[in-house]
N, C-alpha and C positions, 0 to 999 in steps of 0.2 A: 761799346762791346757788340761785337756782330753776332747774329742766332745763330747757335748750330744746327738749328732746322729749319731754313730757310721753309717759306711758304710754298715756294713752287716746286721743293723735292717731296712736303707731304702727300701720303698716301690715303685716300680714301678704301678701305678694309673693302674688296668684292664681297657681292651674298654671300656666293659659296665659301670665304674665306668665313664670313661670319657664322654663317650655318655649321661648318665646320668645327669652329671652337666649339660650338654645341653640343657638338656628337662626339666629343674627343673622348669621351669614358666609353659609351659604346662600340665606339668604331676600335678602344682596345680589348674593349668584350670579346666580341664579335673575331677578332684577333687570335686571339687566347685561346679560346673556344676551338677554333682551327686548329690551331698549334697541337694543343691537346688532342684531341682526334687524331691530328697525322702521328704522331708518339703513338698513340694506343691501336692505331692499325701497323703497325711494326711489333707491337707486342710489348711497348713501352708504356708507364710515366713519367708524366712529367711533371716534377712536385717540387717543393723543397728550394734551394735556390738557382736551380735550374729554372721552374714556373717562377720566382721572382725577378731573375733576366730576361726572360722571355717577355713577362710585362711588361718591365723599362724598356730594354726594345724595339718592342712596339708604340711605346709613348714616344721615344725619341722619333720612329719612323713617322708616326701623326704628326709633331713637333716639326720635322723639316718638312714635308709637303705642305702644310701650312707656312711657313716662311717660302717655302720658292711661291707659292700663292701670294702671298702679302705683297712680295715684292716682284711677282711678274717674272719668274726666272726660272726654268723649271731644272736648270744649269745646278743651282743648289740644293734641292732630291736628288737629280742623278748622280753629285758627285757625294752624297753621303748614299745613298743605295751600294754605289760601286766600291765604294771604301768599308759599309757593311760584310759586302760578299768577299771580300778580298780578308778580311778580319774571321769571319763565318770559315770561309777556304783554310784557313793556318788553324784552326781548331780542328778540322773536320768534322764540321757541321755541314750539311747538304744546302747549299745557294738554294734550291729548290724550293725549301720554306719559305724562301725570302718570296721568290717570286710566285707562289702560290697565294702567300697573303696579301701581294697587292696584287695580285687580280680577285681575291677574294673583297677588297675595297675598290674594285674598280666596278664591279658587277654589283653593289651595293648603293654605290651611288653612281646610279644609272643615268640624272637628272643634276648632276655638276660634269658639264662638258670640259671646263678647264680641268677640275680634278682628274680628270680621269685619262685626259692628254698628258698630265702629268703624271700618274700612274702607267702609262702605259710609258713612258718615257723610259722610269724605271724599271720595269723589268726588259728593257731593249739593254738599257745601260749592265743588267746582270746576263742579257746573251739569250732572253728567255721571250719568247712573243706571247 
């Protein structure tokens, strides 16, 4: 029987991917925390299960910049970024949050250069610099 994971396809996890798993609750804090603010400077809340999507979200958003990290691809953030805003657009939800919060995690961590190439990826892939 041959391996399905061959030796010379495994990945050794980068720091920053590892440091990352770390910060995944904060880095949705930190998320949230935005999110709320920009609602409550429009004269909104955001509670109820509107604040419980907005936190899955944002997990899923941490969840694939960590896999386009894992695997070296930043191809796999920007095409769930783009698929985000395109989703966010048919609701009429403003893309703008989207890309407010990852530049809000891009200026957070200052000190992961790949994250933040790939950060910056996606908010290119949403049309936002």
């Amino acid at each position: 029987m041959t391996d399905p994971w061959p030796a010379e396809e495994a990945r050794e996890p980068s720091p920053e991917y590892a440091s990352l798993v770390r910060r995944r609750r904060d880095l949705v804090r930190l998320g949230t925390r935005r999110s709320c603010e920009a609602y409550e400077a429009r004269g909104l809340r955001l509670e109820g299960a509107a604040l419980d999507r907005t936190v899955e979200n944002l997990g899923h958003v941490i969840d694939f910049l960590l896999a386009a990290l894992y695997v070296g691809e930043s191809a796999v953030f920007t095409r769930f970024v783009s698929w985000t805003g395109a989703v966010l657009r048919t609701r009429g939800v403003p893309v703008d949050s989207v890309a407010a919060v990852l530049g809000l995690f891009e200026g957070e961590l200052f000190d992961y250069p790949d994250t933040r190439a790939v950060l910056r990826a996606g908010r290119e892939a949403l049309g936002r610099r």
